[in-house]
C-alpha positions, 0 to 999 in steps of 0.5 A: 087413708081417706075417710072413704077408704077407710069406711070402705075397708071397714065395710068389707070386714063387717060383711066377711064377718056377717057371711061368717055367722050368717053363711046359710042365710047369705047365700041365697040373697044379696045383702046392701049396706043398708039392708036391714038384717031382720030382713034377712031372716038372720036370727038374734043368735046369729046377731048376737054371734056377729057383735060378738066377731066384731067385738073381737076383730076390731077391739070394740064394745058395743053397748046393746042397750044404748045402740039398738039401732045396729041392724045395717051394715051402714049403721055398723060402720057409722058407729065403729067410725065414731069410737075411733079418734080422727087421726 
């Protein structure tokens, strides 16, 4: 699988598991990759309910005090690509 291929994988997740604890507030709007989630009225309980999801699906930590720059699906991909060695 090519580094695209896998980003693009990743994306789609990450979106499924955003339209899952933030069903309510997708519906009535696209969200980009590079849409910032405060944008999208998505609460802190709803942010926290994603990390969580994500933490879950892909096996991760997320550290929140040192990446609080997560607020895009982009930004996601870029730092979970990073915590996975090149293989």
């Amino acid at each position: 699988m090519s580094a695209e291929d896998a980003r693009s994988e990743l994306r789609q997740q990450i979106f499924s598991l955003l339209s899952e604890v933030a069903g309510g507030v997708l519906e009535n709007q696209t969200i980009e990759a590079d849409t910032e989630f405060p944008e999208t009225g998505m609460s802190s309980i709803e942010y926290l309910a994603l990390i969580e999801k994500i933490e879950t699906k892909l096996d991760v930590f997320i550290d929140l005090e040192e990446n609080e720059d997560l607020t895009t699906v982009d930004k996601f991909c870029d730092y979970l690509l990073e915590q996975v060695p090149a293989g």
